[in-house]
N, C-alpha and C positions, 0 to 999 in steps of 0.2 A: 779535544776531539772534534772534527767537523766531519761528516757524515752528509752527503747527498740523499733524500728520497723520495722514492718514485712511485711506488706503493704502500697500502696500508700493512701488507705483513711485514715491510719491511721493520715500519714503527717497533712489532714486539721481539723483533731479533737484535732490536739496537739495547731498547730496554731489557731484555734478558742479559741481553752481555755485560750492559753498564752495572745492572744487579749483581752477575757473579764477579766482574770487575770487584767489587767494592763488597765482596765477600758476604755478601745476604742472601740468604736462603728469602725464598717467597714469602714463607712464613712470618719473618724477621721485618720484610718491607711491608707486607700487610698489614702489619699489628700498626708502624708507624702510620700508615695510609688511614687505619680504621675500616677497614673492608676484612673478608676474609680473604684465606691462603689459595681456597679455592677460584674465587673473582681474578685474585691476581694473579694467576695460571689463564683464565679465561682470555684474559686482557692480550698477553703475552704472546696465546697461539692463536686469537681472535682478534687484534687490535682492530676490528672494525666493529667492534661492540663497543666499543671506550667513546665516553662523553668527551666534550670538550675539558670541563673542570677535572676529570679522573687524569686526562691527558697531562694538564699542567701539574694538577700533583705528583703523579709519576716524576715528571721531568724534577720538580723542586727537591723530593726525595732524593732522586738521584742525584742532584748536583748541575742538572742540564737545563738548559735554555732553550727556546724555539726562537728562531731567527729565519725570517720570510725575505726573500730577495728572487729577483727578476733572472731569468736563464741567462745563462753568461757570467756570473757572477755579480752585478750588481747590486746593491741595498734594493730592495722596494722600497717605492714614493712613500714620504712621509713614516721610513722605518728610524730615522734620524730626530727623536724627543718627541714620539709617540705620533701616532695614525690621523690623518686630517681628514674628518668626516664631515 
């Protein structure tokens, strides 16, 4: 799945779908997350309350990656064996 986005609601309609993709109730991803059923409703129709680390576990639950690249399709600088700070 590769997914463009542009805004932050979009974040919780990809992970709402990924979720019912793969047949988990909120509840179900919750319990694995350690949050509750309610937070992961929040997240969902709120994704601009989500932490950075809430963000990445979402995605590991799910199965997804976050992959940063330049308009155009490009990798971003230093996306190729980690970030040159």
């Amino acid at each position: 799945m590769n997914q463009l986005l542009f805004v932050p609601n979009q974040v919780g309609l990809v992970l709402r779908a990924v979720r019912k993709g793969a047949k988990l109730s909120q509840k179900q991803l919750a319990a694995r997350l350690g949050m509750s059923q309610n937070r992961l409703s929040e997240l969902e129709t709120n994704p601009g309350s989500m932490r950075v680390d809430q963000l990445f576990a979402l995605l590991s639950a799910l199965g997804l990656e976050l992959q940063l690249q330049t308009r155009g399709g490009s990798p971003a600088a230093g996306s190729e064996g980690g970030a040159e700070w």
